[in-house]
PDB file with one MODEL, atoms N, CA, C and O in Angstrom:
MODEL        1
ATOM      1  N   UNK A   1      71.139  31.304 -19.250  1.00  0.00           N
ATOM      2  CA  UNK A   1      71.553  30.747 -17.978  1.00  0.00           C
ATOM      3  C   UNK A   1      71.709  31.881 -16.969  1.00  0.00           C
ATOM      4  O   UNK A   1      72.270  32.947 -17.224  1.00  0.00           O
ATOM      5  N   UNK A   2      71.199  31.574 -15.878  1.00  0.00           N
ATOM      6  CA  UNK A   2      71.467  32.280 -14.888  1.00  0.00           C
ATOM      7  C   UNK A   2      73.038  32.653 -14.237  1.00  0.00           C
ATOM      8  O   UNK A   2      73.965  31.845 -14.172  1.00  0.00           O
ATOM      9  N   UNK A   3      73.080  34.132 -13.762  1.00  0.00           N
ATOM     10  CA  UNK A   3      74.497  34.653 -13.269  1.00  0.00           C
ATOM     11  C   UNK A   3      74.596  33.524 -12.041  1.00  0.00           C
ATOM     12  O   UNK A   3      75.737  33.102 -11.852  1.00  0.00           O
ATOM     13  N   UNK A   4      73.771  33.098 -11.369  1.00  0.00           N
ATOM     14  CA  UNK A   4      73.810  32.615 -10.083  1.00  0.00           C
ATOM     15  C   UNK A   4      74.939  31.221 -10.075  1.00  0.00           C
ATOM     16  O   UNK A   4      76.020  31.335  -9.498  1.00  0.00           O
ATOM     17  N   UNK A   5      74.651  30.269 -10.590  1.00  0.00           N
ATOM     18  CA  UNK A   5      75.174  29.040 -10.654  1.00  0.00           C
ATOM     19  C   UNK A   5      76.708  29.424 -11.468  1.00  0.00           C
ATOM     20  O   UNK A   5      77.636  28.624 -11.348  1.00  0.00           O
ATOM     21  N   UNK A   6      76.890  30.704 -12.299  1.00  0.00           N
ATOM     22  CA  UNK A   6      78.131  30.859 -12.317  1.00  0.00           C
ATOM     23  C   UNK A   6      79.059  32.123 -10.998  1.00  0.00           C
ATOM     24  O   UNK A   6      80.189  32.596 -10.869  1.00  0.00           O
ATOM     25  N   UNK A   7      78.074  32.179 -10.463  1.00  0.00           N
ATOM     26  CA  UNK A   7      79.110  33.407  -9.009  1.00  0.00           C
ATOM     27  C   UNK A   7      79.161  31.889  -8.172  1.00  0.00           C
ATOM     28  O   UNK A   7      80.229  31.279  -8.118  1.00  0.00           O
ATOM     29  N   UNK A   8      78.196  31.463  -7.672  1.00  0.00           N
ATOM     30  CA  UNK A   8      78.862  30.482  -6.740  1.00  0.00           C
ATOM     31  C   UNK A   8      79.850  29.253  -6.884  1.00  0.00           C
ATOM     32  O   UNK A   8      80.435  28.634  -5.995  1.00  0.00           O
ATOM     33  N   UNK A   9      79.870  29.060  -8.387  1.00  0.00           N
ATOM     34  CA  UNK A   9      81.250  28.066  -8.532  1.00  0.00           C
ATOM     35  C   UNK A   9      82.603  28.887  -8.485  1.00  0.00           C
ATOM     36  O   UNK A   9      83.634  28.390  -8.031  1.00  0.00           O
ATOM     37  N   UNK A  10      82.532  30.204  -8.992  1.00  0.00           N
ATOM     38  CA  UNK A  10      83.490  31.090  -8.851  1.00  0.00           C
ATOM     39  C   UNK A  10      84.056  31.152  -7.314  1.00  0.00           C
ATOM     40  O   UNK A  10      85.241  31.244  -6.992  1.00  0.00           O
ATOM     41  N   UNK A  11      83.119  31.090  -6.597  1.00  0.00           N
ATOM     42  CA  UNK A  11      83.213  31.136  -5.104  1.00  0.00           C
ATOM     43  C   UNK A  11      83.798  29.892  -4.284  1.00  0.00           C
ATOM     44  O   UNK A  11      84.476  29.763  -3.265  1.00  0.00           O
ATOM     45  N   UNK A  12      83.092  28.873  -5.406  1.00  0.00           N
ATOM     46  CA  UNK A  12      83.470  27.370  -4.515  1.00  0.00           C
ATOM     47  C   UNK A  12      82.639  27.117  -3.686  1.00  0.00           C
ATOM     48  O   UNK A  12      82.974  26.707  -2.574  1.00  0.00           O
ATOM     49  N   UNK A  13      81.460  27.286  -4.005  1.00  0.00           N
ATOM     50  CA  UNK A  13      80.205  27.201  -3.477  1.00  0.00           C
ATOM     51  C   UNK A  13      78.899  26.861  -4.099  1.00  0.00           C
ATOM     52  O   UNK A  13      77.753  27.261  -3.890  1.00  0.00           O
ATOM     53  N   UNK A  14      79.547  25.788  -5.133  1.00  0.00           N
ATOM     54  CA  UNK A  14      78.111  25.323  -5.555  1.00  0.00           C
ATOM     55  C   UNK A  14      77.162  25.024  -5.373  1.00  0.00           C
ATOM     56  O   UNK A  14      76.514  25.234  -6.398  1.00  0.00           O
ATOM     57  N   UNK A  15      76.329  24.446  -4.332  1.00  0.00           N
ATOM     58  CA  UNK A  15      75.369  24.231  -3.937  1.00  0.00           C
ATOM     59  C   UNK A  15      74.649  25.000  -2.948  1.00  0.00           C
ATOM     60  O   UNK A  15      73.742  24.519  -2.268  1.00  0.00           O
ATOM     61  N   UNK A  16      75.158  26.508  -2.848  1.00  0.00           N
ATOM     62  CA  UNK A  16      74.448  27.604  -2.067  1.00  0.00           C
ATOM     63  C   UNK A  16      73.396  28.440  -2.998  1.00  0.00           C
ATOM     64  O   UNK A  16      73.551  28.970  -4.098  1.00  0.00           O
ATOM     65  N   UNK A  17      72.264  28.351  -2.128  1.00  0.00           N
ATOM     66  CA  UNK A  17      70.954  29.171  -2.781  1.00  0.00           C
ATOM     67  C   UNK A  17      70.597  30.216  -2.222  1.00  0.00           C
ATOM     68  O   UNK A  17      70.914  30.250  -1.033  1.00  0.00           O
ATOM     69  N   UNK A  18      69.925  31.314  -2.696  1.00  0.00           N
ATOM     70  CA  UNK A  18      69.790  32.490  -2.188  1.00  0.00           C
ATOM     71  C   UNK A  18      69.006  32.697  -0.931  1.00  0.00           C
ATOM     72  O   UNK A  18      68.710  33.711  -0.300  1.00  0.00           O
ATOM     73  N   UNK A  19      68.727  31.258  -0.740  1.00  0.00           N
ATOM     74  CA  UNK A  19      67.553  30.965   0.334  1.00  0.00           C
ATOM     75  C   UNK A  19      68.483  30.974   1.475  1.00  0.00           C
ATOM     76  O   UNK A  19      68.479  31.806   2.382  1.00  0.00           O
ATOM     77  N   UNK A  20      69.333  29.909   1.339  1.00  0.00           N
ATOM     78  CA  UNK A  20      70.639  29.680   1.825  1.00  0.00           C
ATOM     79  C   UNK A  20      71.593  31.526   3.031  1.00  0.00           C
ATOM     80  O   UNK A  20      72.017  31.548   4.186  1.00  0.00           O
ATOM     81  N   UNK A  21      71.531  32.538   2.075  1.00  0.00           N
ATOM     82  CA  UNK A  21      71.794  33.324   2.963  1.00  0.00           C
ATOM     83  C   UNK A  21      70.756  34.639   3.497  1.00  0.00           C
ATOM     84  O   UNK A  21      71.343  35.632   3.928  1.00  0.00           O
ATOM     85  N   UNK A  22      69.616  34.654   3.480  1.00  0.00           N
ATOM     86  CA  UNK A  22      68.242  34.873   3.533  1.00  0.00           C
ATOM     87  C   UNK A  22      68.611  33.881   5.291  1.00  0.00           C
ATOM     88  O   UNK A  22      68.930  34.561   6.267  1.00  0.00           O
ATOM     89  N   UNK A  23      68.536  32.822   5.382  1.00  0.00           N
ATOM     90  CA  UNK A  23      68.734  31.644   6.069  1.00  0.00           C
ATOM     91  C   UNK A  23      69.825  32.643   7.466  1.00  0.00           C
ATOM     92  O   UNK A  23      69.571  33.084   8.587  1.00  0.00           O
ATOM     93  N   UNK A  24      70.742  32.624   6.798  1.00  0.00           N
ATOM     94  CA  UNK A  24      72.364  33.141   7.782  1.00  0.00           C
ATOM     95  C   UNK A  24      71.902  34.600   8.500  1.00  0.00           C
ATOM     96  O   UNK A  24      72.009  34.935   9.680  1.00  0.00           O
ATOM     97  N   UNK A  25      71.184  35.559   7.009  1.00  0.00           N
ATOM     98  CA  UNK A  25      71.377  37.393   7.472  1.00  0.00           C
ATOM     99  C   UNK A  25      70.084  37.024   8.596  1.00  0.00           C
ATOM    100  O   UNK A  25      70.441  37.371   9.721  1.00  0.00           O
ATOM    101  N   UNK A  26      68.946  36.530   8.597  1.00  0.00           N
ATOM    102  CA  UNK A  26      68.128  36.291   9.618  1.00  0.00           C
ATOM    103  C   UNK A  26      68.586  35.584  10.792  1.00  0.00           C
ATOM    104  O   UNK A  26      67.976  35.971  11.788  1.00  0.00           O
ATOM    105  N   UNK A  27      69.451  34.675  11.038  1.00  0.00           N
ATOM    106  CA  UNK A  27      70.217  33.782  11.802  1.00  0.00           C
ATOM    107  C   UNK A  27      71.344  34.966  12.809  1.00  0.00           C
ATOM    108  O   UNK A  27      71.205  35.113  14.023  1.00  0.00           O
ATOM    109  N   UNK A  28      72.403  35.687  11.979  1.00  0.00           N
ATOM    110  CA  UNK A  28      72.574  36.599  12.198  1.00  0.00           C
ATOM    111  C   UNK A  28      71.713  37.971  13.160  1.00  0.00           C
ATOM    112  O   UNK A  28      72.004  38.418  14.269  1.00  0.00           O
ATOM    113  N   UNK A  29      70.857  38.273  12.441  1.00  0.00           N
ATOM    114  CA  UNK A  29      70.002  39.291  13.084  1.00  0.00           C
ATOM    115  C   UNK A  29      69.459  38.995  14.133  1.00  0.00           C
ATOM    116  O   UNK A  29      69.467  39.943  14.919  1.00  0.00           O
ATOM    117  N   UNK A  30      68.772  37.704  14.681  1.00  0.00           N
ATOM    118  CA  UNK A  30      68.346  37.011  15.628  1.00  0.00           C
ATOM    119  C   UNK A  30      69.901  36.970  16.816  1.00  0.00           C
ATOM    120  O   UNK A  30      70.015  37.465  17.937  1.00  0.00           O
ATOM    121  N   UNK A  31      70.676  36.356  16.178  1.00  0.00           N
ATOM    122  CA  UNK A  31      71.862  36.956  17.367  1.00  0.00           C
ATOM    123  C   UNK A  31      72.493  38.200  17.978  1.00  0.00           C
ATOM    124  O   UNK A  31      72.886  38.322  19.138  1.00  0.00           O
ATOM    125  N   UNK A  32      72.526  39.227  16.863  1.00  0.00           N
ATOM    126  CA  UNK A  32      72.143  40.281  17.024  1.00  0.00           C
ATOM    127  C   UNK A  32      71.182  41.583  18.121  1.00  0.00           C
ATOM    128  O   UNK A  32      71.189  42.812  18.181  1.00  0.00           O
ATOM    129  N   UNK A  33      70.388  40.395  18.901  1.00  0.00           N
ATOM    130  CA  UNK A  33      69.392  41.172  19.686  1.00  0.00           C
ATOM    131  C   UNK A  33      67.835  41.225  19.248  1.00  0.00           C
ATOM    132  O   UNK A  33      66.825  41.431  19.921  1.00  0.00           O
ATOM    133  N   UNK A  34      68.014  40.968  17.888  1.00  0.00           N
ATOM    134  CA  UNK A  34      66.768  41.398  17.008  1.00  0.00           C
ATOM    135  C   UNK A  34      65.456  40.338  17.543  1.00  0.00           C
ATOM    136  O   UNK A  34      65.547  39.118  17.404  1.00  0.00           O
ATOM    137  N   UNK A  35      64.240  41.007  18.169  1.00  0.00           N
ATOM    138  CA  UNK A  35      63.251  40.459  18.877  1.00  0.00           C
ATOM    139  C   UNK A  35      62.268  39.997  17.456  1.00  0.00           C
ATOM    140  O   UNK A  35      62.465  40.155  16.252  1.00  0.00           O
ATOM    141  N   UNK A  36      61.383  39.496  18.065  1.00  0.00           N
ATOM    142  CA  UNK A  36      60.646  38.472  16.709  1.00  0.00           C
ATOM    143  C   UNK A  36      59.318  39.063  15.977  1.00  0.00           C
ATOM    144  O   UNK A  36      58.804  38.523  14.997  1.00  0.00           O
ATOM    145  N   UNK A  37      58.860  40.198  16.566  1.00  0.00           N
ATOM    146  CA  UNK A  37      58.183  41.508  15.770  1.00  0.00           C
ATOM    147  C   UNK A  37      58.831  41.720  14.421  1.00  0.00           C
ATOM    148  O   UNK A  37      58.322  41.651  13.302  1.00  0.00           O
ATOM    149  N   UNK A  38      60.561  42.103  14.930  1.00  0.00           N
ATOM    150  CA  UNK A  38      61.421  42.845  13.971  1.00  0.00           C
ATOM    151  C   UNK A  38      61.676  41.051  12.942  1.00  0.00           C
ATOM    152  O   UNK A  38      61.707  40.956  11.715  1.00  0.00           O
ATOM    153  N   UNK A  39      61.750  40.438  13.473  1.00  0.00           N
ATOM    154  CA  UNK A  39      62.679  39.358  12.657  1.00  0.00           C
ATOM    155  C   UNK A  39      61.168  38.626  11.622  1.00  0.00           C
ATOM    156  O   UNK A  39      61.298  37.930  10.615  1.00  0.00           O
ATOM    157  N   UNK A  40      59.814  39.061  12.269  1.00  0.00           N
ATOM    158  CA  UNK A  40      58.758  38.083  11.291  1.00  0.00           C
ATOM    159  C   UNK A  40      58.592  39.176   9.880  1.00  0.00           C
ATOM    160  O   UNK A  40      58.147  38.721   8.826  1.00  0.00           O
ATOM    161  N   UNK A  41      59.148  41.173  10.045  1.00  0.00           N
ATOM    162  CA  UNK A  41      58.457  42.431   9.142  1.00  0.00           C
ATOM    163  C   UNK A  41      60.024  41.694   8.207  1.00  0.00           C
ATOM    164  O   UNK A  41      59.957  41.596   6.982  1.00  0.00           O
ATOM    165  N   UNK A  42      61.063  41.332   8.812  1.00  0.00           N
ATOM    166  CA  UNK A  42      62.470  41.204   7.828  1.00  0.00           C
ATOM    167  C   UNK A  42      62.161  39.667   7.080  1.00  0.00           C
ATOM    168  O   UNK A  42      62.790  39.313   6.082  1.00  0.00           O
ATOM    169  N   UNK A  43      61.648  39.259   7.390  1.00  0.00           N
ATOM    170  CA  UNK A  43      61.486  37.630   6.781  1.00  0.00           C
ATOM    171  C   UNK A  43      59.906  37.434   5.693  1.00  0.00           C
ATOM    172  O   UNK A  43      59.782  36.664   4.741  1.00  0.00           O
ATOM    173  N   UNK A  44      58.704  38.560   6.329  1.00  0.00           N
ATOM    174  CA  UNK A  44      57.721  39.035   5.544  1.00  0.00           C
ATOM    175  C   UNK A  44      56.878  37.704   6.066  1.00  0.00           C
ATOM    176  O   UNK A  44      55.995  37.140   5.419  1.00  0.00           O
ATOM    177  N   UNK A  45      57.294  37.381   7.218  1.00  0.00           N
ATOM    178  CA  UNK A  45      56.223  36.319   8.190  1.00  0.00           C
ATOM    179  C   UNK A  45      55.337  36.723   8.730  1.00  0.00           C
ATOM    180  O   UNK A  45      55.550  37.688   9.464  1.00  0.00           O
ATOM    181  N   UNK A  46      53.720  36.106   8.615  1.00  0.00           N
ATOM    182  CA  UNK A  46      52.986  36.202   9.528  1.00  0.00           C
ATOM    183  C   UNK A  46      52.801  35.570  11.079  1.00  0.00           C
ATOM    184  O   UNK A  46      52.047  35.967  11.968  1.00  0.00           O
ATOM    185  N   UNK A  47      53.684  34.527  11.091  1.00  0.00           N
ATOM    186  CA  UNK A  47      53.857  33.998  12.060  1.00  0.00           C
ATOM    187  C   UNK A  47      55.028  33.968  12.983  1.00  0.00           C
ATOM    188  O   UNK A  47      56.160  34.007  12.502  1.00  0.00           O
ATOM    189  N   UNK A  48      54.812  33.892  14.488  1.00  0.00           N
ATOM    190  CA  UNK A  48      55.662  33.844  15.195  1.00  0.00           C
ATOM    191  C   UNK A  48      56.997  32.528  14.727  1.00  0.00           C
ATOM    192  O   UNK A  48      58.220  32.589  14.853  1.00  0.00           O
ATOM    193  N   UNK A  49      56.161  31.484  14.200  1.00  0.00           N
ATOM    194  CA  UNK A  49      57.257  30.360  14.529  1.00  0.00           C
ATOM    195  C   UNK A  49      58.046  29.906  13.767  1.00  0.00           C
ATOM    196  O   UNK A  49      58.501  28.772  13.914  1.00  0.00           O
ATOM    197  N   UNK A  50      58.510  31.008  12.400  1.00  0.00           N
ATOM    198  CA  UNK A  50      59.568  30.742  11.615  1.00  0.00           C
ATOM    199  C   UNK A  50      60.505  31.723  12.357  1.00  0.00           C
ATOM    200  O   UNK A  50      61.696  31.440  12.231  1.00  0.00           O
ATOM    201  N   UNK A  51      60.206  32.890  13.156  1.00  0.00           N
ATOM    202  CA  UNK A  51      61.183  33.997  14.185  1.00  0.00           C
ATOM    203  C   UNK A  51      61.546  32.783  14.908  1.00  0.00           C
ATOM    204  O   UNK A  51      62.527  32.217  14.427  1.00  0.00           O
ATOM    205  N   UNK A  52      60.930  32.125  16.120  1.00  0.00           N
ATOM    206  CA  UNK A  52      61.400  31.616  16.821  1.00  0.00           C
ATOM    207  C   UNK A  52      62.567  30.359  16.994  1.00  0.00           C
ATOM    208  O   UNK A  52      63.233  29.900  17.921  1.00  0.00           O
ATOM    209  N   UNK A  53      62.382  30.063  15.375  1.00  0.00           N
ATOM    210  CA  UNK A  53      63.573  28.991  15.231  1.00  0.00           C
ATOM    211  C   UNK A  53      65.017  29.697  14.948  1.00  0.00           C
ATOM    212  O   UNK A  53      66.148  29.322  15.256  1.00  0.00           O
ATOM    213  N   UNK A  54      64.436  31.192  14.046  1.00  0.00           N
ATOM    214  CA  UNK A  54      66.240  31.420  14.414  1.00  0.00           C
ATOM    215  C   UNK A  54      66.795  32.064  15.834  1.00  0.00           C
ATOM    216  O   UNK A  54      67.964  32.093  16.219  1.00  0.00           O
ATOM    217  N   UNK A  55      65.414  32.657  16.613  1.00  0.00           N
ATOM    218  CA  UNK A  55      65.645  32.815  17.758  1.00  0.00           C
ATOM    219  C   UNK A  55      66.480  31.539  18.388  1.00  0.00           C
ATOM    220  O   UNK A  55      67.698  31.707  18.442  1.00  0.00           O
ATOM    221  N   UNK A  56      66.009  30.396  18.828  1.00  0.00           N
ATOM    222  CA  UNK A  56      66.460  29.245  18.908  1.00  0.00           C
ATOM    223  C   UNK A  56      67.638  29.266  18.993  1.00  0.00           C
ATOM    224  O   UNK A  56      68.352  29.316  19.995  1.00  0.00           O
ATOM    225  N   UNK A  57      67.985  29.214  17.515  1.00  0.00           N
ATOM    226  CA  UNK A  57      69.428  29.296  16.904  1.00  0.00           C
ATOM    227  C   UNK A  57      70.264  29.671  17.602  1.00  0.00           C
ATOM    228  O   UNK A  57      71.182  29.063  18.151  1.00  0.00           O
ATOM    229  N   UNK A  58      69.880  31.056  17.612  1.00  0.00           N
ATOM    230  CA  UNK A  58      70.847  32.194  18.205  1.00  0.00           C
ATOM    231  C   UNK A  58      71.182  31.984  19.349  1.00  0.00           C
ATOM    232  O   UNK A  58      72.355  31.683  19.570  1.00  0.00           O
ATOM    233  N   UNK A  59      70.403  32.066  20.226  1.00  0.00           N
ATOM    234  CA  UNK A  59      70.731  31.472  21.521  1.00  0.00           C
ATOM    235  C   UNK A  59      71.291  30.257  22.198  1.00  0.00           C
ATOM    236  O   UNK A  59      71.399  29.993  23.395  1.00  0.00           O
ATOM    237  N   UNK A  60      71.564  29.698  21.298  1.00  0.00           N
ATOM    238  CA  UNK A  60      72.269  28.473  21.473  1.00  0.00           C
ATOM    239  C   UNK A  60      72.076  27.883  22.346  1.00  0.00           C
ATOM    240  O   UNK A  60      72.983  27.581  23.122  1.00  0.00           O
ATOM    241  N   UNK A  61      70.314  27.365  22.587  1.00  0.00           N
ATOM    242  CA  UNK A  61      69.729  26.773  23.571  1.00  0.00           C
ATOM    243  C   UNK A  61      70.122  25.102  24.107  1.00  0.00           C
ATOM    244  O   UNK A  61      70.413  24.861  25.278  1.00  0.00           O
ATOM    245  N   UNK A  62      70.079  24.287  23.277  1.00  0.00           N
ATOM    246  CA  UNK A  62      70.750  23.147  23.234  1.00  0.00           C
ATOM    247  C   UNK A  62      72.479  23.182  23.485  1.00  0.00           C
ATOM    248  O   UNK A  62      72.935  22.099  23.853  1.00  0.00           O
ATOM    249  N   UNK A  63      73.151  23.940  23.377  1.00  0.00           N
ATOM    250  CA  UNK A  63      74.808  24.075  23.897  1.00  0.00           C
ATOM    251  C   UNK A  63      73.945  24.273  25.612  1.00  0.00           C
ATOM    252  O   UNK A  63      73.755  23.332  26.383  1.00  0.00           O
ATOM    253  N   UNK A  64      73.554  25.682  25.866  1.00  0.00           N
ATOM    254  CA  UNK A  64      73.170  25.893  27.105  1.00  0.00           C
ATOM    255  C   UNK A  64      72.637  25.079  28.151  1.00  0.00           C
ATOM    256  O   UNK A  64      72.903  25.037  29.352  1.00  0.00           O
ATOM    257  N   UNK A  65      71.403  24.104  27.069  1.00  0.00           N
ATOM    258  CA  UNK A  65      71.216  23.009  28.166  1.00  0.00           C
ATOM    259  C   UNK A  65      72.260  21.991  28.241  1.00  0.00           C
ATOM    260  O   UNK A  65      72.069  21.047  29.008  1.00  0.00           O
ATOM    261  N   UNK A  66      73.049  22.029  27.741  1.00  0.00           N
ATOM    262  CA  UNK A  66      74.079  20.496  27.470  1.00  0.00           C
ATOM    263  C   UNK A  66      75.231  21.142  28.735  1.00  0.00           C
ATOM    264  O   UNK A  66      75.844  20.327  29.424  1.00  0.00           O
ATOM    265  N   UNK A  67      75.420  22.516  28.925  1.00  0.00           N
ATOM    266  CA  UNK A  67      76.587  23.186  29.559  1.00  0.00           C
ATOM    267  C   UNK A  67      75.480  22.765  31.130  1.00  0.00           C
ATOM    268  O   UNK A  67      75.949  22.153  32.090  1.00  0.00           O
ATOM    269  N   UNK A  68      74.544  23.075  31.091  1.00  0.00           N
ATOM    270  CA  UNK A  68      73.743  23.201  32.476  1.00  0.00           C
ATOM    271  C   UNK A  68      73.822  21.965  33.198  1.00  0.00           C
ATOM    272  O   UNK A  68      74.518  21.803  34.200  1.00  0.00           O
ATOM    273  N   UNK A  69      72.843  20.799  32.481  1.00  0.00           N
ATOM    274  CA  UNK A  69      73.241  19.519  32.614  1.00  0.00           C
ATOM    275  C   UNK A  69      74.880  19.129  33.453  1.00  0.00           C
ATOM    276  O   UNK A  69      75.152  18.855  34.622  1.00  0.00           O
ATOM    277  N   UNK A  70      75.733  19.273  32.180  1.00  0.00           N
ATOM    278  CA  UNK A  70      76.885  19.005  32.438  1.00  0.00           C
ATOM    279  C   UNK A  70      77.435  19.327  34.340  1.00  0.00           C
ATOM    280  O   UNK A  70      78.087  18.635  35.121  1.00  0.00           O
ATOM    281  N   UNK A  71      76.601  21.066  34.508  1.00  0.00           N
ATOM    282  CA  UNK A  71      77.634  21.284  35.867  1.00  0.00           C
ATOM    283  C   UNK A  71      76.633  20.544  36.710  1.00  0.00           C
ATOM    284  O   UNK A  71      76.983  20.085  37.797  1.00  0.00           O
ATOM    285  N   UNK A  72      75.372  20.401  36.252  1.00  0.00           N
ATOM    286  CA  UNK A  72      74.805  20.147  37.798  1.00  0.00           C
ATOM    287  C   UNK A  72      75.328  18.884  37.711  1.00  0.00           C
ATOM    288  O   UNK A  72      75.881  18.717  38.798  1.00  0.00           O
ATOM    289  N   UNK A  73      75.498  17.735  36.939  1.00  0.00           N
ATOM    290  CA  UNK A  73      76.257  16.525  37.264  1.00  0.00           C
ATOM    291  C   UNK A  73      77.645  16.411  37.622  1.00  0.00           C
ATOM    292  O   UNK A  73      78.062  15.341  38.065  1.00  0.00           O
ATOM    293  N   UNK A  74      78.640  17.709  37.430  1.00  0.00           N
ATOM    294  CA  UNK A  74      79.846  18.003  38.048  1.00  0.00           C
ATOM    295  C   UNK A  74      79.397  17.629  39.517  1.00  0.00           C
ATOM    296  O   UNK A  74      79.399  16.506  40.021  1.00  0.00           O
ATOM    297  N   UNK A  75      78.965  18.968  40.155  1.00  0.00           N
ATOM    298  CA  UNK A  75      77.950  19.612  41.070  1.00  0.00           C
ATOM    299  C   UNK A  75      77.898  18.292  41.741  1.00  0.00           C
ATOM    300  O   UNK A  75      78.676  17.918  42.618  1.00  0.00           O
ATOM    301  N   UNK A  76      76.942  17.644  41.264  1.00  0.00           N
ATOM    302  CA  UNK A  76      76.787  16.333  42.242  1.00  0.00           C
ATOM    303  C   UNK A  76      77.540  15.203  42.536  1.00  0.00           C
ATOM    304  O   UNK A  76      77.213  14.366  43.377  1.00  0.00           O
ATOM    305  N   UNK A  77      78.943  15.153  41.583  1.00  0.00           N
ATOM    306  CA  UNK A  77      80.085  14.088  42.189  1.00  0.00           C
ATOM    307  C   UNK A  77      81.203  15.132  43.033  1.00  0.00           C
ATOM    308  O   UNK A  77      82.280  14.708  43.452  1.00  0.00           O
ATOM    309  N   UNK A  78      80.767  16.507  43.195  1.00  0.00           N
ATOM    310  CA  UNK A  78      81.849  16.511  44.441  1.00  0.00           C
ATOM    311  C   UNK A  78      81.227  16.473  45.517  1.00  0.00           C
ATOM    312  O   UNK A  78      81.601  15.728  46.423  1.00  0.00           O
ATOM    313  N   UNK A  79      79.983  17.395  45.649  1.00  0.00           N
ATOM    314  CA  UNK A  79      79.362  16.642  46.955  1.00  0.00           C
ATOM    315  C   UNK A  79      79.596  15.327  47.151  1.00  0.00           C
ATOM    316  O   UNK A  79      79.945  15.016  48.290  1.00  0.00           O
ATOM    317  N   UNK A  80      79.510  14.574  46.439  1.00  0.00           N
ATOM    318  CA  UNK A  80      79.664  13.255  46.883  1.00  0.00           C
ATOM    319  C   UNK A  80      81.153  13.252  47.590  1.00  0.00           C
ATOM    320  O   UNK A  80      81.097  12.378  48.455  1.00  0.00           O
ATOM    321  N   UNK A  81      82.321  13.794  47.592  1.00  0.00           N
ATOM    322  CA  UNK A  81      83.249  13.800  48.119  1.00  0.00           C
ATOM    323  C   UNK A  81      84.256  13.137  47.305  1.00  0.00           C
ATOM    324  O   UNK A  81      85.439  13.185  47.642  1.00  0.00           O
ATOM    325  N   UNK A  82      83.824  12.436  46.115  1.00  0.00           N
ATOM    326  CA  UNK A  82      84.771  11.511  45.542  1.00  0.00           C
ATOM    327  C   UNK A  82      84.423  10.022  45.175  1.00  0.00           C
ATOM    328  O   UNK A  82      84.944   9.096  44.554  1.00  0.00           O
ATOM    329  N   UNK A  83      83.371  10.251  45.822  1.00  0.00           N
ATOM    330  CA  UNK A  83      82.749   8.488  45.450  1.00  0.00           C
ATOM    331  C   UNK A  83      81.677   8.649  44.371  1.00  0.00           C
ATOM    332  O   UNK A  83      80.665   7.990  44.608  1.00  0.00           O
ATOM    333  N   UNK A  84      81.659   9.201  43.502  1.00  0.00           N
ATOM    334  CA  UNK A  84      80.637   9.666  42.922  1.00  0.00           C
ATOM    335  C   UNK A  84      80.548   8.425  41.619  1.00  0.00           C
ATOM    336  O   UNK A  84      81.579   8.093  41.034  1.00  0.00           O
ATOM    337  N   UNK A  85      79.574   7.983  41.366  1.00  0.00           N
ATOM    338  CA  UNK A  85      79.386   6.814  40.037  1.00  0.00           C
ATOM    339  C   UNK A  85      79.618   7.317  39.025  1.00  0.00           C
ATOM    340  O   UNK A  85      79.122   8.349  38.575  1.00  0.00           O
ATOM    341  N   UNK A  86      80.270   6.749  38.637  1.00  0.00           N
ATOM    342  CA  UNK A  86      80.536   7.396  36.764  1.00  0.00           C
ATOM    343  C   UNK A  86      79.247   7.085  35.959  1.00  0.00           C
ATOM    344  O   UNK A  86      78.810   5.943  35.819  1.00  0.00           O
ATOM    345  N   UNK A  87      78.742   8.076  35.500  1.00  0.00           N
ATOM    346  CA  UNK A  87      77.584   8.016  34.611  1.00  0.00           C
ATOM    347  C   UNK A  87      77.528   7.785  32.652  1.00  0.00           C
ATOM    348  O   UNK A  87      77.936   8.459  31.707  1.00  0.00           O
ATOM    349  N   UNK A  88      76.852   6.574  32.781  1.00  0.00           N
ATOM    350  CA  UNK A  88      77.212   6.245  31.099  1.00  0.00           C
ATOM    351  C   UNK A  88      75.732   6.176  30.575  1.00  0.00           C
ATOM    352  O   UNK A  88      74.698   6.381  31.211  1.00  0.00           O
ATOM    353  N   UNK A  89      75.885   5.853  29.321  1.00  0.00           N
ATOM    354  CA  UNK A  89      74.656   5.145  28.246  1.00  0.00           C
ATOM    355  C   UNK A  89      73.382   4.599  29.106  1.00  0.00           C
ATOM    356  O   UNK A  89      73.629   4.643  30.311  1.00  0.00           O
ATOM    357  N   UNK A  90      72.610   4.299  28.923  1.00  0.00           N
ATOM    358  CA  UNK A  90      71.595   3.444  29.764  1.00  0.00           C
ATOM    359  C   UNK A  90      71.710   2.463  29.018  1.00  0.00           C
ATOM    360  O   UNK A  90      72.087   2.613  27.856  1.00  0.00           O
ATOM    361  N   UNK A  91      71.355   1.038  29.622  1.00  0.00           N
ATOM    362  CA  UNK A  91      71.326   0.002  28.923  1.00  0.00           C
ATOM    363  C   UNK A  91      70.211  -1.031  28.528  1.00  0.00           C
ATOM    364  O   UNK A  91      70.483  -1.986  27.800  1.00  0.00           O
TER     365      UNK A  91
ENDMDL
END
């Protein structure tokens, strides 16, 4: 039997695979600064587009657009002065 499946119950982490932090130290490094030359020679990728998803990641593109969104719809109920429609669900 493998050491593996007995360090991670030790840990309380059974269901973590080595892939699993391979996954994080690249995730990591990508936040880090690390451009996608450096992140495809550390991952042993030929391709740009397994870099670019932890790029992705890192940058926390989806928070950013959700924060952007958010002010320009601030943004546009004070111009309004106060009468501004409350914006919901579409229906």
């Amino acid at each position: 039997m493998s050491a593996w499946p007995y360090a991670v119950g030790s840990i309380g982490a059974p269901g973590l695979h080595v892939h699993d932090l391979r996954h994080t130290g690249s995730t990591f490094a990508a936040a880090g600064g690390t451009g996608i030359k450096d992140l495809m020679a550390r991952m042993g990728h030929d391709s740009e587009r397994a870099a670019l998803i932890y790029q992705h990641k890192a940058r926390g593109a989806d928070h950013a657009i959700t924060n952007a969104t958010d002010a320009h719809i601030e943004a546009e109920q004070h111009q309004d002065n106060g009468d501004a429609t409350t914006l919901g669900p579409a229906s």
